[in-house]
C-alpha positions in Angstrom: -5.1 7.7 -14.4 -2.9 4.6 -14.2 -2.7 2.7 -10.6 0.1 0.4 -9.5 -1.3 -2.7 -9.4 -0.1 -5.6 -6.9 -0.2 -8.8 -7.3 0.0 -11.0 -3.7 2.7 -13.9 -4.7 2.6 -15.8 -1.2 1.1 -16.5 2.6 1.6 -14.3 5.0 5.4 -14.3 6.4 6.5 -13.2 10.1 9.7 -11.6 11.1 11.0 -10.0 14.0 12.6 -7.0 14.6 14.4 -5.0 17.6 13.1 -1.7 18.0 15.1 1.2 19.2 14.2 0.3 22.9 15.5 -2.8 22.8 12.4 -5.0 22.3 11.1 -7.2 19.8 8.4 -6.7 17.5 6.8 -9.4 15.0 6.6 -7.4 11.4 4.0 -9.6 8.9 4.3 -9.0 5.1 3.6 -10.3 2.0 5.8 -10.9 -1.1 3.8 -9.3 -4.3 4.3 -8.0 -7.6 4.0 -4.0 -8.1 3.2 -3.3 -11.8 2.7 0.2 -14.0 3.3 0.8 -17.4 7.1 1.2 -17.0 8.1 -1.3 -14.5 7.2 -4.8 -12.4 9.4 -4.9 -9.1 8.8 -7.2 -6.1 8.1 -5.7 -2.9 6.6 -6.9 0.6 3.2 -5.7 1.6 2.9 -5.2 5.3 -0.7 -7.0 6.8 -2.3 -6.5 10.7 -1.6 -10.2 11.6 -1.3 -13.7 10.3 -5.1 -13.9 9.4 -5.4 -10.2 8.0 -3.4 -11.1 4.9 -4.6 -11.1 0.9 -5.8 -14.1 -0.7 -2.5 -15.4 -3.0 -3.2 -14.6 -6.5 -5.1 -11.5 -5.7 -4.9 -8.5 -7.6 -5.3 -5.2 -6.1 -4.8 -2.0 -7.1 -2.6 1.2 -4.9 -4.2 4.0 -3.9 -1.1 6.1 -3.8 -2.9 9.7 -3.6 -4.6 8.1 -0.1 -1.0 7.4 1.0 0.8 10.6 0.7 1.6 12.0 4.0 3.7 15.2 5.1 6.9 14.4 6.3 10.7 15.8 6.5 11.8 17.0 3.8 8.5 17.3 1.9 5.6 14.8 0.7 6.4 11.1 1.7 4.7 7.6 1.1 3.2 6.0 4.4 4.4 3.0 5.6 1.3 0.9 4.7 0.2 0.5 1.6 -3.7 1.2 0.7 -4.8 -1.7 -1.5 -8.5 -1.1 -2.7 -10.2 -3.2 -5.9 -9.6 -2.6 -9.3 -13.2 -1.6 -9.8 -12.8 0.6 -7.1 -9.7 2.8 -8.1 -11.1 3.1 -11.8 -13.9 5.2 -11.0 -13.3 8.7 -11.0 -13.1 10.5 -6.9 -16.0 13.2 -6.3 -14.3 16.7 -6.5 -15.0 18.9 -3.5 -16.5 22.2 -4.2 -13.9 24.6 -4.6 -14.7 28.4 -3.0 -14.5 31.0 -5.0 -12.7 34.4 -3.4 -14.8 37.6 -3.5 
């Protein structure tokens, strides 16, 4: 199967927002580079903190399946983004016994 890969372009950066109650909350991110087959877009990659960010240069690789999450109208991407190794999301998941009905 073909993963998005990233690509982390700079530092971590900080911005604040204003939540719906009035008070302000620091958002950290990342610029990067998402990649597949048919496209290469930039996008920010949200990080825990100032020290929790990826090294620049790195390449990681999305585990989209792992971020798929039940929401309004349907299936829905989670807000953070699950960035595993390369290595990692190549190898093939172990399938889960399926039960058979009597």
């Amino acid at each position: 199967m073909n993963t998005p890969k990233i690509t982390i372009l700079s530092g971590v950066e900080t911005r604040t927002v204003t939540t719906s109650k009035g008070m302000q909350k620091a958002i950290y991110s990342q610029r990067a580079s998402l990649e597949t087959e048919a496209m290469r877009i930039q996008i920010d990659v949200e990080v825990d903190g100032l020290d929790k960010g990826y090294a620049v240069g790195a390449v990681k690789a999305w585990d989209v399946t792992s971020d798929l999450v039940p929401g309004r109208f349907g299936v829905e991407l989670a807000r953070r983004m699950t960035l595993v190794d390369p290595a990692t999301a190549s190898k093939p998941q172990p399938q889960q016994p399926q039960s058979k009905a009597a």
